[in-house]
C-alpha positions, 0 to 999 in steps of 0.5 A, a space after each residue: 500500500 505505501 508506494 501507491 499513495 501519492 502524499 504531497 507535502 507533510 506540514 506541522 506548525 509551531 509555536 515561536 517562543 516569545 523569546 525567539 520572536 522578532 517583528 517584520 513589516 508589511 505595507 506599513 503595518 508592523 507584525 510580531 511573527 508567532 509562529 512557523 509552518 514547517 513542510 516536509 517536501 516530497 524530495 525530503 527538505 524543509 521548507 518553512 513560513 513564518 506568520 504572524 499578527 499586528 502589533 497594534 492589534 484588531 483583526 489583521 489578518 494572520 500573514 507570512 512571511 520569510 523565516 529569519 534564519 538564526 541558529 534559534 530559529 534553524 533549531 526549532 525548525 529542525 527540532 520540530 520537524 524531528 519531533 514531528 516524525 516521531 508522533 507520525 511514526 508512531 500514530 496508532 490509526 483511526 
């Protein structure tokens, strides 16, 4: 069954430490990024998005962005993807 199935990309999110947390600007709104999506690509690399919320407030919309890479933030990254692997490796079905 495993070679027949076709899955795309695998995705997990994660949360940036308050500590980690930087902010980016878009259109001259100010965000503070929260948190990362992390897909595992078919190939078996990493890609990775960075979202976060304005600074001021209100109901902006979610928004991503780059990942600023630092040896933190690549950390996490790979950190969660490991972690993840682990939890998919061990589901328990249905």
């Amino acid at each position: 069954m495993g070679n027949s199935i076709d899955v795309g990309a695998l995705a997990l999110n994660v949360a940036i430490p308050p500590q980690l947390r930087w902010e980016d600007e878009r259109r001259g709104q100010r965000f503070e990024l929260q948190s990362i999506t992390v897909r595992l690509l078919p190939d078996g690399t990493l890609a990775a998005k960075a979202y976060g919320r304005p600074v001021a407030g209100g109901r902006g919309a979610y928004v991503s962005f780059a990942v600023r890479h630092s040896p933190e933030i690549d950390a996490l990254i790979t950190g969660a993807a490991t972690a993840a692997a682990e939890r998919w490796a061990g589901h328990r079905g249905l």
